[in-house]
N, CA and C atoms as an extended XYZ file, in Angstrom:
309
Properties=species:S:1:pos:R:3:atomname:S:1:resname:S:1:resid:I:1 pbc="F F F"
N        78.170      115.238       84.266 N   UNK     1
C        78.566      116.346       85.111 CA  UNK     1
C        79.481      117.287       84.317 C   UNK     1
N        79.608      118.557       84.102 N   UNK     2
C        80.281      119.653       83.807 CA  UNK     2
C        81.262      119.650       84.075 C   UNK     2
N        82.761      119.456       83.292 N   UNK     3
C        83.873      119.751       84.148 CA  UNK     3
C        84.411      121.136       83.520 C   UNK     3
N        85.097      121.786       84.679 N   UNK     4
C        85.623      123.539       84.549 CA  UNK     4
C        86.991      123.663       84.120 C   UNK     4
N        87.365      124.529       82.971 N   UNK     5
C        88.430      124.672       83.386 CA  UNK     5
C        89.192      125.589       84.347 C   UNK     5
N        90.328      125.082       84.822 N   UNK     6
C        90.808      126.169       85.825 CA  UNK     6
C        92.018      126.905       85.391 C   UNK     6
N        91.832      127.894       85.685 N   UNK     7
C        92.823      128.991       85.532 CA  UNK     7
C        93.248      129.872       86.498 C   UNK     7
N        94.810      129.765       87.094 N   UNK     8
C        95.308      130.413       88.518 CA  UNK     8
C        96.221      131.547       87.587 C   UNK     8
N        95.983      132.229       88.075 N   UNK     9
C        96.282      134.209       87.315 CA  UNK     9
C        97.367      134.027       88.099 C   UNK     9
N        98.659      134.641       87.228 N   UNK    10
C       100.039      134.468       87.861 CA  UNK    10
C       100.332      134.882       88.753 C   UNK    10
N        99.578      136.152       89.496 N   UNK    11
C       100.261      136.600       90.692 CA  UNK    11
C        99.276      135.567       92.288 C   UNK    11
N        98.469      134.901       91.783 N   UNK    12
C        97.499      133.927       92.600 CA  UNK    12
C        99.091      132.813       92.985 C   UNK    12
N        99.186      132.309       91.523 N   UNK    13
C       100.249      131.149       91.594 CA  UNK    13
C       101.299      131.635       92.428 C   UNK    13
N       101.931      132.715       92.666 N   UNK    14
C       102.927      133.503       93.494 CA  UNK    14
C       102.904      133.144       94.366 C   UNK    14
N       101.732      133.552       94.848 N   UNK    15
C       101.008      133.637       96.536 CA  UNK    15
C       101.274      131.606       96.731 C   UNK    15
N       100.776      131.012       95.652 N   UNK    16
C       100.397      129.626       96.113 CA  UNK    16
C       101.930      129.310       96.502 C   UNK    16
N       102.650      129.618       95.773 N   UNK    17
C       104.376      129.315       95.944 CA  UNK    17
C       104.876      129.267       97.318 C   UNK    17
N       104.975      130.858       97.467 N   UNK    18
C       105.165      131.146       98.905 CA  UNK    18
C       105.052      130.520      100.259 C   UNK    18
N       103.842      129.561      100.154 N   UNK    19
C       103.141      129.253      101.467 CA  UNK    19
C       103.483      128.109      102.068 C   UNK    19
N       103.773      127.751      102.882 N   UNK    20
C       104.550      126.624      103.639 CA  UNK    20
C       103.886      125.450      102.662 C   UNK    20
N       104.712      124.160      102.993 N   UNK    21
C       104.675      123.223      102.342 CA  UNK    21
C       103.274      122.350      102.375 C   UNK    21
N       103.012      122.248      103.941 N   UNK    22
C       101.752      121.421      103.951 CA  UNK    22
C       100.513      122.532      103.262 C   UNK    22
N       100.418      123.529      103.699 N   UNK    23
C        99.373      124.609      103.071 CA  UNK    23
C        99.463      124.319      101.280 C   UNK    23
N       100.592      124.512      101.099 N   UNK    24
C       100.647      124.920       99.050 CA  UNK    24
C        99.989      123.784       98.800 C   UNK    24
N       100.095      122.153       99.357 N   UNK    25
C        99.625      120.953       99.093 CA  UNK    25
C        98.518      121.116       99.653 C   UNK    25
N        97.910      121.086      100.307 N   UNK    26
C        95.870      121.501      100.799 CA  UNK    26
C        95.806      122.383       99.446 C   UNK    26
N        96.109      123.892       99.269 N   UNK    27
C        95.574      124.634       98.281 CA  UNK    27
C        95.327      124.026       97.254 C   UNK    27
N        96.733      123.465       96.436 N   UNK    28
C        96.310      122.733       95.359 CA  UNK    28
C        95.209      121.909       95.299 C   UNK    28
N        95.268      121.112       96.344 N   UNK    29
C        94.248      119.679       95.878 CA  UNK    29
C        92.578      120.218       95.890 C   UNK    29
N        92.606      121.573       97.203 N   UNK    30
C        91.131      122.395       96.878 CA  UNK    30
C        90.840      123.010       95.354 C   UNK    30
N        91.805      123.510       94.934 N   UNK    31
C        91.920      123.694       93.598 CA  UNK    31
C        91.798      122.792       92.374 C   UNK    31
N        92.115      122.031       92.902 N   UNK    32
C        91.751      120.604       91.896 CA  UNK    32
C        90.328      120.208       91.689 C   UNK    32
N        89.607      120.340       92.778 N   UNK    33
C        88.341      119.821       93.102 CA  UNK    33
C        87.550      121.338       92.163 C   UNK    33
N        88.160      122.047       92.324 N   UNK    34
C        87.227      123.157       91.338 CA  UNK    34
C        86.608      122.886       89.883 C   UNK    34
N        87.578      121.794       89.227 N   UNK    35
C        87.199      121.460       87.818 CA  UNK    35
C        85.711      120.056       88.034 C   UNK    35
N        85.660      119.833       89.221 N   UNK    36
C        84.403      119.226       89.065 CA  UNK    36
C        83.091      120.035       89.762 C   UNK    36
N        83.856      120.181       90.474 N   UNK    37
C        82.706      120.996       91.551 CA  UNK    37
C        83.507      122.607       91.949 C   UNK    37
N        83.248      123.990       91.419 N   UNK    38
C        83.305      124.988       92.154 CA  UNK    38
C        82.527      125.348       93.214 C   UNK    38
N        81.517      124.842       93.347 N   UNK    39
C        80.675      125.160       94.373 CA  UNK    39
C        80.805      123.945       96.055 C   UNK    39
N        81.713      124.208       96.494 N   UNK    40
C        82.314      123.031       97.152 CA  UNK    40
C        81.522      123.495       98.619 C   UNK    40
N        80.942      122.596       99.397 N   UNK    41
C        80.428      122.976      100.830 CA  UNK    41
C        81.121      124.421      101.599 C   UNK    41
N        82.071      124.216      101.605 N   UNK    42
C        83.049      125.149      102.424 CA  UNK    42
C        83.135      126.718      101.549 C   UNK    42
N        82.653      126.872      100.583 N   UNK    43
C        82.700      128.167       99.714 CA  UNK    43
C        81.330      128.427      100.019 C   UNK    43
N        81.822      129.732       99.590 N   UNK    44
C        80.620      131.398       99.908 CA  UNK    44
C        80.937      132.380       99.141 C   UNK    44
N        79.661      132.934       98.521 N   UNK    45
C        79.641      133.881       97.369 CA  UNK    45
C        80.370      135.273       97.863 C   UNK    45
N        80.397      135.574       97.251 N   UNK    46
C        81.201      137.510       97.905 CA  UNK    46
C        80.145      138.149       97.013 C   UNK    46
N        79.796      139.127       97.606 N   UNK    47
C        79.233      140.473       97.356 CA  UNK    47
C        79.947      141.087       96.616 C   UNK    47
N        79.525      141.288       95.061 N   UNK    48
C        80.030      141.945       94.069 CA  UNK    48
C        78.674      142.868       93.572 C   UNK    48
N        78.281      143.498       94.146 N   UNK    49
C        77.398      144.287       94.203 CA  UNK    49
C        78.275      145.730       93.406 C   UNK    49
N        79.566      146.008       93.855 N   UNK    50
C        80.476      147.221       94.011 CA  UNK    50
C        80.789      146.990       92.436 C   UNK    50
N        81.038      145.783       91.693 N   UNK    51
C        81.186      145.420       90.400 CA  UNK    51
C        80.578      145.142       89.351 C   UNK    51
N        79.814      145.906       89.303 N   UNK    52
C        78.402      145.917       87.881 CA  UNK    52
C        79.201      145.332       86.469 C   UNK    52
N        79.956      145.601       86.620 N   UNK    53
C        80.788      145.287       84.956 CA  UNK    53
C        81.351      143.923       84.965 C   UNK    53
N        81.135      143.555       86.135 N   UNK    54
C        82.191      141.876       86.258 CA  UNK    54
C        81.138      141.031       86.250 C   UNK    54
N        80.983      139.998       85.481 N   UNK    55
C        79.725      139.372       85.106 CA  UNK    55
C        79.776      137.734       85.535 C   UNK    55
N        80.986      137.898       85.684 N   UNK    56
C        81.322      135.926       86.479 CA  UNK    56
C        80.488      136.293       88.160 C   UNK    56
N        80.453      135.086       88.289 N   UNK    57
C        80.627      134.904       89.618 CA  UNK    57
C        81.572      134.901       90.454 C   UNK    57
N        81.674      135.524       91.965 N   UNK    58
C        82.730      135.704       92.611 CA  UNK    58
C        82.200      134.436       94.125 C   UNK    58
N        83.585      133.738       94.564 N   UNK    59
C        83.607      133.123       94.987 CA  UNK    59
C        84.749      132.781       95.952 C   UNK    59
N        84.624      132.307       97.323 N   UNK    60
C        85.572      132.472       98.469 CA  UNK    60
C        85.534      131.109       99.335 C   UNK    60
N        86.495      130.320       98.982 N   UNK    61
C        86.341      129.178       99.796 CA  UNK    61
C        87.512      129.051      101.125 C   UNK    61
N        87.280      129.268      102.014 N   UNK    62
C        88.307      129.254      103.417 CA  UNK    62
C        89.185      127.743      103.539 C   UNK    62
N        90.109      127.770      103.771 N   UNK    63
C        91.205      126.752      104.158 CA  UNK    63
C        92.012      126.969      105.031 C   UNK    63
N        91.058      126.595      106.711 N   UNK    64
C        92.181      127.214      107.765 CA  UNK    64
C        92.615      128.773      107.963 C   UNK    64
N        93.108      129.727      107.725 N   UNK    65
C        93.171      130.927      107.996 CA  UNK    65
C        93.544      131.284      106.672 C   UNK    65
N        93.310      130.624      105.343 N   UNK    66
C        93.559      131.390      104.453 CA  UNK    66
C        92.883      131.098      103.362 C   UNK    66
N        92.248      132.170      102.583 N   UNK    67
C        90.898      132.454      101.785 CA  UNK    67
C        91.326      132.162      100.084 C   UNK    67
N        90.573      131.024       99.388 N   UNK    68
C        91.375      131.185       97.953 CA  UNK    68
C        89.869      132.249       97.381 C   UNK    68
N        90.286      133.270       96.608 N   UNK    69
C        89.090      134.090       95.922 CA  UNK    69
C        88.969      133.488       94.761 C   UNK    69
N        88.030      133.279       94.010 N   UNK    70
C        87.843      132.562       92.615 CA  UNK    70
C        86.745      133.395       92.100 C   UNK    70
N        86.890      133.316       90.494 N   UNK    71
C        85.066      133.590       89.915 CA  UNK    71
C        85.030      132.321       88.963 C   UNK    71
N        83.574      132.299       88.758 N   UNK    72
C        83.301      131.067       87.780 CA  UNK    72
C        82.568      131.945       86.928 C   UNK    72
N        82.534      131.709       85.322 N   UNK    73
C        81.878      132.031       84.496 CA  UNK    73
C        81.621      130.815       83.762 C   UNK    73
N        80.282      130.669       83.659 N   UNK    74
C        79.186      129.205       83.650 CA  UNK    74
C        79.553      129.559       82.316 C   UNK    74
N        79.358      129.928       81.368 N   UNK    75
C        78.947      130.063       79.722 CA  UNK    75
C        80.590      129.494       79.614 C   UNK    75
N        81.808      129.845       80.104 N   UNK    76
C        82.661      129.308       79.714 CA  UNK    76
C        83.332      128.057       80.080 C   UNK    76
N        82.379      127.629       81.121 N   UNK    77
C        82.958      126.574       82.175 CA  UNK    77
C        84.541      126.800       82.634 C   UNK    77
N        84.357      128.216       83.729 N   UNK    78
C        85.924      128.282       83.625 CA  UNK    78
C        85.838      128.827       84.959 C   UNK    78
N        86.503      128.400       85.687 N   UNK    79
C        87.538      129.067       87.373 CA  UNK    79
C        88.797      129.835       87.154 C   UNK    79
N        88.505      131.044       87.606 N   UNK    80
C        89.864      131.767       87.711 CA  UNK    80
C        89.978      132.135       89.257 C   UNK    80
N        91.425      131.042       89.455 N   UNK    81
C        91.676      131.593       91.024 CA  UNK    81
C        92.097      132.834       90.741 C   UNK    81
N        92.014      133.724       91.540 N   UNK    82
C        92.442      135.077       91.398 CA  UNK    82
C        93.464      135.756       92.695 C   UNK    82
N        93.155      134.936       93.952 N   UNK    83
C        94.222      135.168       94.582 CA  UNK    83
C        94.179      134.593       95.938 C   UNK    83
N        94.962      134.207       96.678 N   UNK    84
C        95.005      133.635       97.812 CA  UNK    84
C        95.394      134.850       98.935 C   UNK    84
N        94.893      134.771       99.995 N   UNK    85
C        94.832      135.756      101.238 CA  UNK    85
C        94.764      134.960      102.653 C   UNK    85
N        95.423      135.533      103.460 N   UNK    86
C        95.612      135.298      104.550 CA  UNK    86
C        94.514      135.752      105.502 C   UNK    86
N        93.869      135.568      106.480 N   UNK    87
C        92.699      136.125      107.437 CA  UNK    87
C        93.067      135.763      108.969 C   UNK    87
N        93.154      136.577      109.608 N   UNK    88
C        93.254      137.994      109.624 CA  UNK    88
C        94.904      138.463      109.119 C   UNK    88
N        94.783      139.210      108.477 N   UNK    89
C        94.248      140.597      108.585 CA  UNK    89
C        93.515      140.957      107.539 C   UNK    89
N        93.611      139.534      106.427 N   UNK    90
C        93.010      140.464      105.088 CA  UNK    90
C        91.393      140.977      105.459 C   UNK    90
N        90.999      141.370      104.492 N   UNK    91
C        89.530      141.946      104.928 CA  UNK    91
C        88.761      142.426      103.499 C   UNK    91
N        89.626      141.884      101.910 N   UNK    92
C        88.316      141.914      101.083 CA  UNK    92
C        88.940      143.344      100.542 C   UNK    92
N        89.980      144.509      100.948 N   UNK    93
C        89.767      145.742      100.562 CA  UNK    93
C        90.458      145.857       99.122 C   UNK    93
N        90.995      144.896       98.851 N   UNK    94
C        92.028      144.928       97.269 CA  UNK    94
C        91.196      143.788       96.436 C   UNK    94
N        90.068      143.602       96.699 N   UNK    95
C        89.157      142.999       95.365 CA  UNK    95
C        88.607      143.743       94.645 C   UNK    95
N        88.873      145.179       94.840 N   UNK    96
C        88.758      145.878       93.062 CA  UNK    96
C        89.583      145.822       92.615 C   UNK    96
N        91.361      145.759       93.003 N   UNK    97
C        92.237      145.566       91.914 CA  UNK    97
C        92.263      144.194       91.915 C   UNK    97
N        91.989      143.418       92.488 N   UNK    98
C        92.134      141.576       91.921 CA  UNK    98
C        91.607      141.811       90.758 C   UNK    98
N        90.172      142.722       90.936 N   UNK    99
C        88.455      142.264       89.890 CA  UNK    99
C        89.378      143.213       88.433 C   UNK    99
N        89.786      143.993       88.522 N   UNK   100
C        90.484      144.766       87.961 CA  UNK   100
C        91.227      144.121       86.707 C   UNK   100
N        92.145      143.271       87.038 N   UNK   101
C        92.888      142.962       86.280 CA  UNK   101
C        92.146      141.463       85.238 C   UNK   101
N        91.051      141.183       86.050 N   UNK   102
C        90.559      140.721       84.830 CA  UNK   102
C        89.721      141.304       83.768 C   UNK   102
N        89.365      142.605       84.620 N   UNK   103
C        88.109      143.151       83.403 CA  UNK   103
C        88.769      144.217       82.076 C   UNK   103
């Protein structure tokens, strides 16, 4: 089996900080499970249609009311969380500057 590496982009890790105690402990351990499996039941692709130049895969796995965004790029075997969001209210409108700061 393939294992990934993972990589949480510092202002992701911020967000993970912040978040009450039992939540930061769920996030992590979903995050953990990324280096064997990114493609975990509970994740769903995002429409990067808007991002021709971003060549990973984009990826959204829900935890209770709050969304971790990830991409995987297969050639490197690598996960970059990119940021954690709250729902509602988030709604997806600041994933060109997430996508942004990696390209």
């Amino acid at each position: 089996m393939t294992r990934y590496a993972v990589y949480v982009t510092p202002s992701a890790w911020k967000e993970i900080k912040n978040l009450p105690g039992n939540m930061r402990q769920r996030m992590k351990r979903v995050i953990d499970v990324f280096a064997s499996n990114p493609y975990t039941s509970k994740s769903k692709a995002l429409d990067k249609s808007d991002f021709p130049d971003f060549k990973a895969e984009l990826w959204r796995v829900r935890l209770d009311k709050w969304r971790i965004i990830y991409a995987i790029t297969k050639a490197d075997n690598a996960v970059d969380v990119l940021a954690v969001r709250k729902r509602p209210p988030y709604d997806y409108g600041d994933l060109e500057e997430i996508l942004g700061k990696l390209l």
